[in-house]
C-alpha positions in Angstrom: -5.5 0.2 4.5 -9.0 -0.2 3.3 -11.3 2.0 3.1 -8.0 4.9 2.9 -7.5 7.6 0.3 -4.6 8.7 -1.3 -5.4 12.4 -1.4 -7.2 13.9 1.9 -7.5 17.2 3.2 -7.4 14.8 6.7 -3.8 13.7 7.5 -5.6 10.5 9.2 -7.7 9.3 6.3 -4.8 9.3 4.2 -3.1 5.8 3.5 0.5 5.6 3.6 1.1 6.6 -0.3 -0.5 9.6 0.4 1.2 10.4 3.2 4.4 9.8 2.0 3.7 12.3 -1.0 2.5 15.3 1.6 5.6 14.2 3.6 7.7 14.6 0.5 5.8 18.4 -0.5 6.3 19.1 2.9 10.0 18.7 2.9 11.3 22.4 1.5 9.0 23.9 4.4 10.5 22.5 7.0 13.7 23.2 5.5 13.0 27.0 5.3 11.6 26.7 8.9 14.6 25.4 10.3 16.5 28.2 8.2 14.3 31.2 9.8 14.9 29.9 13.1 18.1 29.6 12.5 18.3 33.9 11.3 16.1 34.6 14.3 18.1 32.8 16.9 21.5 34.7 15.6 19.3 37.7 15.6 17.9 37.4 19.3 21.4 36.4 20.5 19.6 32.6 21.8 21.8 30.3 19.1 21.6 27.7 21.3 17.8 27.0 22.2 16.7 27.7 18.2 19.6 24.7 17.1 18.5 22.8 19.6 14.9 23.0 17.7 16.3 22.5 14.7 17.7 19.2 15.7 14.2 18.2 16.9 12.3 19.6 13.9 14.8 18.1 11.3 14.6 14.3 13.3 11.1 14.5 13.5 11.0 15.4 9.4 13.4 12.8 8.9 11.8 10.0 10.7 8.6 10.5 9.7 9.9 10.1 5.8 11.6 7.2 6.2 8.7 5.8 8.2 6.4 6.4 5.8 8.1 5.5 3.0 9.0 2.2 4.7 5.0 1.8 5.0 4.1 3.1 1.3 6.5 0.2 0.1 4.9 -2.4 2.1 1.4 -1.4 0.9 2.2 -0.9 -2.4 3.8 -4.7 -2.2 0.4 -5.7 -0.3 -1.8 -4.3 -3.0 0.0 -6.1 -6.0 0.1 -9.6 -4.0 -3.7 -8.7 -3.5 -3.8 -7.9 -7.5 -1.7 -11.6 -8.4 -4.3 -13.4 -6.1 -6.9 -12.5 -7.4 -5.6 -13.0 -10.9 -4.6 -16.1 -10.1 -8.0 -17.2 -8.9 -10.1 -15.6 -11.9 -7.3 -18.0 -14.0 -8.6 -20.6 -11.7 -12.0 -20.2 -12.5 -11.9 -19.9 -15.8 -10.0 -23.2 -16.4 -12.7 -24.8 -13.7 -15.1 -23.7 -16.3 -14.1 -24.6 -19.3 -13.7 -28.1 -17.8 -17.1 -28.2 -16.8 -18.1 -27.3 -20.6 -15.7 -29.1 -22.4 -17.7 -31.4 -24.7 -17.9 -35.4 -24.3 -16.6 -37.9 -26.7 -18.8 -39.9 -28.7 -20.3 -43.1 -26.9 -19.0 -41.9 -23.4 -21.7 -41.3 -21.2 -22.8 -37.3 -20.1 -23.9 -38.5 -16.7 -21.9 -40.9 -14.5 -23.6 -44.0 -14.2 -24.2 -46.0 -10.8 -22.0 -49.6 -11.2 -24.7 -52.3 -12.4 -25.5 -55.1 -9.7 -24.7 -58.6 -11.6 -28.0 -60.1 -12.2 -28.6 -63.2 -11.3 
C-alpha cells in the first residue's frame, strides 16, 4: 500500500497496520455497545430485536479483525521481502564494484586487446 499511513484521522488512508491497531482500540467499544443494547432491550421489553443486533454488530467487529489482521500480516511480509531485495541488490552492487576496481596483475594488460592479424 504505497503511498498509505499508519496513523490517519481518515479510516481510508490508513494501510492495513493501521487499521488493524484502530480495529484493535476499537474493540472494548463495541463490546460496551453491545452490552448497553443488551440493558436497553431488557429494559424496553424488545430482547429479541436488540440480540439480534448484537449478533450483527459482534460479526461485523469480528470479521473485520480477522480481516485485517490477515492483511497487516501479508503487508508486513511484503514490506520485509521488499527490504531483502533490496538488500540483496545493494550486496549486488557493491560486489559489481569492487570487481570493476579491483587492481590488475603486473604485465597483464588494463585494456582488452583486439587478437593481432598474423603478419605476413
Amino acid at each position: 500500500m504505497a503511498g498509505k499511513k499508519d496513523h490517519s484521522f481518515n479510516y481510508w488512508a490508513m494501510n492495513y497496520r493501521g487499521k488493524f491497531r484502530r480495529t484493535k482500540k476499537l474493540m472494548p467499544f463495541t463490546i460496551g455497545l453491545c452490552v448497553l443494547l443488551l440493558i436497553l432491550g431488557v429494559l424496553a421489553d424488545d430482547l429479541v430485536r436488540s440480540l439480534i443486533w448484537i449478533v450483527i454488530i459482534a460479526a461485523i467487529m469480528v470479521a473485520q479483525y480477522y480481516y485485517t489482521k490477515k492483511k497487516a500480516e501479508e503487508e508486513e511480509a511484503q514490506e520485509a521481502a521488499q527490504k531483502q531485495a533490496a538488500a540483496r541488490a545493494q550486496a549486488q552492487a557493491a560486489q559489481a564494484q569492487a570487481q570493476f576496481q579491483a587492481p590488475t596483475a603486473q604485465g597483464a594488460p588494463t585494456q582488452p586487446q583486439a587478437p593481432q592479424s598474423p603478419r605476413q
